[in-house]
C-alpha positions in Angstrom: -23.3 6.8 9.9 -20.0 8.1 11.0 -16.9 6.0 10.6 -13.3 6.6 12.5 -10.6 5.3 10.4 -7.0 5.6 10.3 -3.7 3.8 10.4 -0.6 4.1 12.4 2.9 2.3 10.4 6.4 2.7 12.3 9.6 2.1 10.1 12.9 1.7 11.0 15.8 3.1 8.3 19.5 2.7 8.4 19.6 6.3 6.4 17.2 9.0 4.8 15.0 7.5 2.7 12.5 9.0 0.0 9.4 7.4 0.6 5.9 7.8 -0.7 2.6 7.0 1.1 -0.5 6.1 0.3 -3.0 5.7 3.1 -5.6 8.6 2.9 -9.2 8.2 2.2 -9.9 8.8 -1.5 -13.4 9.0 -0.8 -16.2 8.1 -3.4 -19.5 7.8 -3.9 -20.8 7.1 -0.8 -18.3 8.5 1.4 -17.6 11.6 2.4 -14.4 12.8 3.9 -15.2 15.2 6.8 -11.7 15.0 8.6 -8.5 13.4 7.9 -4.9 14.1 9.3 -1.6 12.7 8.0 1.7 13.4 10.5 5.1 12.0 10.1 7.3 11.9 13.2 10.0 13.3 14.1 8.4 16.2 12.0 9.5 16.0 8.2 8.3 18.4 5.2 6.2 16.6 3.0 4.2 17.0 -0.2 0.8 15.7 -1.9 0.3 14.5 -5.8 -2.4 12.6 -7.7 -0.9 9.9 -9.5 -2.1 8.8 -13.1 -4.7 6.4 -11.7 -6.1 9.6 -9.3 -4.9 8.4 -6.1 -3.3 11.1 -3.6 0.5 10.7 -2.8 2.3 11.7 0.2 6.0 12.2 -0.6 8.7 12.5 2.6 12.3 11.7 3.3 12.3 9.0 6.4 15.2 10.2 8.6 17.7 7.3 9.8 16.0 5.1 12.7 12.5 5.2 13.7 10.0 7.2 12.7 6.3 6.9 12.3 3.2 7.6 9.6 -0.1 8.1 11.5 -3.7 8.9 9.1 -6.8 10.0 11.1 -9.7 10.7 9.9 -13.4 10.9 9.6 -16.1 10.1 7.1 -19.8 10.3 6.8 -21.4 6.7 5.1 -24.9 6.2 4.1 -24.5 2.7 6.4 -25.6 0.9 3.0 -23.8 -2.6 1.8 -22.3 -1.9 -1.4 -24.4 -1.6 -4.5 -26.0 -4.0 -6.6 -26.7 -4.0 -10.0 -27.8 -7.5 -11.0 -28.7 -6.3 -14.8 -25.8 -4.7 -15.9 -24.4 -5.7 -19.2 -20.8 -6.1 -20.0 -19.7 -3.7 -22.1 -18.1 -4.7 -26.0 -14.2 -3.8 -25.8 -14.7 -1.4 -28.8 -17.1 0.3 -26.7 -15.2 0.6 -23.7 -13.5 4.3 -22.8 -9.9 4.2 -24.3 -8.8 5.3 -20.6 -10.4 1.5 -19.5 -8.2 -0.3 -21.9 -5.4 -0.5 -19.8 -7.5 -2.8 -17.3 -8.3 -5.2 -19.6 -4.2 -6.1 -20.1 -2.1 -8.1 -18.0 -0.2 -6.9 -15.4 2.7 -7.4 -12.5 0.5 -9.5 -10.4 -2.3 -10.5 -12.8 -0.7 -13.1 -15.5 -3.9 -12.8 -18.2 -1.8 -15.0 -20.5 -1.2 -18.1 -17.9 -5.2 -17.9 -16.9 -6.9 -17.5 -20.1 -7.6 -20.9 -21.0 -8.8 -21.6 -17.4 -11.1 -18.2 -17.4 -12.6 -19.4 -21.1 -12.9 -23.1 -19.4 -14.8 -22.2 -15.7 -16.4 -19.3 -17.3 -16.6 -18.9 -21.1 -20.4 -20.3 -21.2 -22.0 -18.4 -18.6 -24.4 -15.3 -19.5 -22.0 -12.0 -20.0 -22.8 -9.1 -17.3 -23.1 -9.4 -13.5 -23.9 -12.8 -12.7 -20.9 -13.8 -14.6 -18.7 -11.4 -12.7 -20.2 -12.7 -9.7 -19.5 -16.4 -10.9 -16.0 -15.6 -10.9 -16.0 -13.8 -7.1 -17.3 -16.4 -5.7 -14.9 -19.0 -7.6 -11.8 -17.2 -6.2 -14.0 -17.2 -2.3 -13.9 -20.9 -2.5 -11.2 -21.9 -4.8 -8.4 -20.0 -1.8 -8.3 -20.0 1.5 -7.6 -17.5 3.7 -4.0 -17.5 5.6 -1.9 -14.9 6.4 1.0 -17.3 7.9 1.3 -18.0 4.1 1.0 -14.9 2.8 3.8 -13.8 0.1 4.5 -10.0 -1.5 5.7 -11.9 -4.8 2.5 -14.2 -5.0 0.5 -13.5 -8.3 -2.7 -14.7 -9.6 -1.2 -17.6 -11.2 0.4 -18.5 -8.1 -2.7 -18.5 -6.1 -4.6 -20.0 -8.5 -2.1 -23.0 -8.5 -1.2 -22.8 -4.4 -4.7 -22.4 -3.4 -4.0 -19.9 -1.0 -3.5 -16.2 0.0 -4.5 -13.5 1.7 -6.9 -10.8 -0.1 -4.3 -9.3 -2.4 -4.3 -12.3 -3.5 -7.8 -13.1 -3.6 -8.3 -9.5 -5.5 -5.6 -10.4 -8.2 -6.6 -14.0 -9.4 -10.6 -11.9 -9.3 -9.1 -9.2 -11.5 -7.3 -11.6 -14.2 -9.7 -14.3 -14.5 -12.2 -11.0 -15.0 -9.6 -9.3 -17.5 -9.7 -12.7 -19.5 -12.9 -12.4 -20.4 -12.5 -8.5 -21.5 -13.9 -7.4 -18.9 -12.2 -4.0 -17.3 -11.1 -4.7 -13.8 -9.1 -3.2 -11.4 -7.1 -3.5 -7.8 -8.9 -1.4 -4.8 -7.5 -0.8 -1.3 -9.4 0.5 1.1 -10.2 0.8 4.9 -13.1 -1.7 6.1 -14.1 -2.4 9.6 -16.0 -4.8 11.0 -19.4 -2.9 10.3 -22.8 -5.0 9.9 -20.7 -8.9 10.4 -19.7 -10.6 13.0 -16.8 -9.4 15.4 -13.0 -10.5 14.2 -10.6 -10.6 16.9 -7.7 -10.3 14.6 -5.5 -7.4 14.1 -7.2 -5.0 11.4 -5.3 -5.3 8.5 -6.1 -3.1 5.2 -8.7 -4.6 2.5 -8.0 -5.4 -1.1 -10.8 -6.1 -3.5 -11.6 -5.4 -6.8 -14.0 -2.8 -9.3 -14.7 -3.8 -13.0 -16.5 -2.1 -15.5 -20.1 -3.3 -16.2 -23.3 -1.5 -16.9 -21.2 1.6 -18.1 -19.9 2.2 -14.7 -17.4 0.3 -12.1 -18.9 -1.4 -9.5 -17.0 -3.0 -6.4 -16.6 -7.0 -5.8 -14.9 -8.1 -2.6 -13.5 -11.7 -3.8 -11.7 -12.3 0.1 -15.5 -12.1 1.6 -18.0 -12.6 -1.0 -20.3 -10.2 0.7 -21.7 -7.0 0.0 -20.1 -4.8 3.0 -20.9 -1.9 4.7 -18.5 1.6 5.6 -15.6 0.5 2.6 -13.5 3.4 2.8 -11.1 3.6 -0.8 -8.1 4.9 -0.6 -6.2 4.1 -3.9 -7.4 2.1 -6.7 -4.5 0.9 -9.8 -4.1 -2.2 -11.9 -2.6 -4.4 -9.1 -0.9 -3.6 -5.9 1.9 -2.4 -7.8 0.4 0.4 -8.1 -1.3 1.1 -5.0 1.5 0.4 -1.9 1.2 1.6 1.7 4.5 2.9 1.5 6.9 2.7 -0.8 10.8 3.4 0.0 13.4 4.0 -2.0 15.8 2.4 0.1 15.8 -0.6 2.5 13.4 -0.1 5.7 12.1 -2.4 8.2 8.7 -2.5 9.5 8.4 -2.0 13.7 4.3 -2.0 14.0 1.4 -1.6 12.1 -2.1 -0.8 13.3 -5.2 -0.1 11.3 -9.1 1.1 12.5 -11.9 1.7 11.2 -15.0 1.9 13.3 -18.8 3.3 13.6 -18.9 6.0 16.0 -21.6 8.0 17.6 -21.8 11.7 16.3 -20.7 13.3 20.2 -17.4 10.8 20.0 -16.4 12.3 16.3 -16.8 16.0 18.0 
């Protein structure tokens, strides 16, 4: 299947501004990148670098007042839900690539120290490997709920798991520590995902945070905000928490004027 996705974010600065983006496809193993655009406007230079987690970087210098950051693109999906491995093992931490280490630690939004004693206590005696990861998605599905009037950039997995609420940034962080508790790698994933194989949602399209951890010798995705195995996810930054991983990040005060995401099946003459 072919999926149109992109994103369109207008910022407002009182002066120049370094900023870097990240908002482009990363691609993976199930989607491939046929097209993809990134403009700034009014026209500024800009560059591209891969950061230390792999990610591609845009780096510009926002002029004073408006100006915009529009991604188009196109990618080819197999129009599968994402995978399922129900027998993969967790792996021993002396086992685990020295590269993975770092995802077992805790991090700016994922306080492993505060949660440990609750991960050990919810899920300490359940059978290591998939269905304990699993456990622990659909724990943080029902243990938050859903609101973005409540939603909070300095929230961390300690704070949701207290306030009971979030939005999936959230969701994704108190997924990844309880996970990291237990020595099991994890770590943050945003990504495009449309409304592809589930019900309509007449809400604005927003970006979709979700986790990967390491089991079975690879990583494999979980989606703690749905609990469902989704179709068309399109990555397009993956880091220990979204510290790591922001839409745009200024160096310098801006203010956001609109933001508008999409991602959508098309059919192969419309993607012509």
């Amino acid at each position: 299947m072919l999926i149109r996705f992109g994103c369109e974010i207008k910022i407002e600065c009182v002066a120049p501004t370094p900023v870097i983006a990240l908002l482009e496809a990363r691609g993976g193993d199930v989607s491939q990148v046929r097209r993809q655009s990134f403009d700034v406007q009014p026209g500024v230079p800009h560059t591209i670098y891969t950061d230390a987690f792999g990610n591609s970087c845009r780096r510009f210098i926002a002029p004073a007042g408006e100006s915009s950051v529009r991604v188009d693109g196109l990618v080819v999906d197999d129009g599968l839900p994402d995978p399922v491995e129900p027998d993969a093992p967790e792996v021993p931490v002396e086992r685990l690539p020295d590269a993975y280490l770092v995802y077992l630690l805790g991090s700016r939004y994922c306080e492993t120290d505060l949660l440990s004693q609750a991960a050990w206590n919810l899920f300490g005696h359940l059978p290591r490997g998939w269905s304990r990861v699993q456990a622990i998605n659909t724990f943080v599905n029902k243990h938050l709920t859903f609101d973005y009037q409540r939603a909070s950039a300095t929230r961390t997995a300690y704070g949701a798991f207290q306030e009971r609420v979030g939005v999936c940034r959230d969701f994704a962080h108190l997924a990844i520590a309880l996970c990291r508790c237990l020595n099991i790698p994890a770590r943050y994933v945003n990504s495009y995902l449309g409304d592809i194989g589930v019900p309509f949602d007449p809400a604005p399209m927003d970006f979709s945070a979700s986790m990967e951890v390491f089991i079975g010798g690879q990583w494999h995705g979980f989606d703690p905000r749905n609990d469902k195995r989704r179709i068309g996810r399109i990555v397009v930054a993956r880091g220990r928490d979204a510290t790591d991983v922001p839409l745009l990040h200024s160096f310098g005060a801006h203010t956001l004027k609109s933001f508008r995401v999409w991602a959508d099946e098309v059919a192969n003459d419309a993607a012509a």
